[in-house]
Steps between C-alpha positions, in 0.01 A plus 500: 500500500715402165559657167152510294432235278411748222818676568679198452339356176536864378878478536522133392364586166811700435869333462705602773762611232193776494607542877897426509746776633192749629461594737152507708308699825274337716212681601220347688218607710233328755198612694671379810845604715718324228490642203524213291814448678452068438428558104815703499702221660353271257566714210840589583615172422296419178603832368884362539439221367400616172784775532323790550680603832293674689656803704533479876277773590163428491133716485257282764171740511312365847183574569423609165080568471633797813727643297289514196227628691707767706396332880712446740435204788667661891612199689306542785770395746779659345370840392677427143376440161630215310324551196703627203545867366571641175831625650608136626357339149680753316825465673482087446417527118771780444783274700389199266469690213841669507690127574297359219629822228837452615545126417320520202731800388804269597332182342416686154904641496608164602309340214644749256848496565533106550140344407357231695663217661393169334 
């Protein structure tokens, strides 16, 4: 339910000047109804920390193995599925993904016309 410890020590090998004024995307997934949501929460903060601001949209992929393998699970009291579809994964990763191009376009044309605070 936290940030993997390979993740981590990954990322800790690296200065965070490596990491300073960039700006990051979480993406997580789960086999269960939250995505990852609790390693996102988690990650959020050490990603700020560092200074790689991460954006505020994020790409949580619930339910994962169903999506991979195309299945859908019908709530048998509602009638509904909950599981994801390529339409509702596609629509997360593209909101994330367009946040995350726009501040790195403003970071890299802030960093060029003044540098980087020190």
């Amino acid at each position: 339910h936290t940030i993997s410890p390979g993740l981590t020590n990954l990322m800790n090998h690296f200065s965070s000047k490596t990491y300073a004024f960039k700006p990051s995307g979480i993406a997580t997934y789960s086999a269960g109804a939250w995505g990852g949501a609790r390693c996102g929460v988690a990650l959020r903060t050490y990603l700020s920390e560092i200074g790689c601001l991460p954006v505020s949209a994020t790409f949580q992929m619930s339910w994962a193995w169903k999506l991979q393998q195309s299945w859908r699970h019908e709530d048998e009291t509602q009638g509904e599925s909950y599981a994801p579809t390529e339409a509702m994964a596609l629509k997360s990763a593209e909101r994330m993904l367009n946040q995350l191009e726009w501040h790195a376009e403003a970071m890299r044309l802030m960093r060029q016309e003044r540098g980087t605070p020190s």
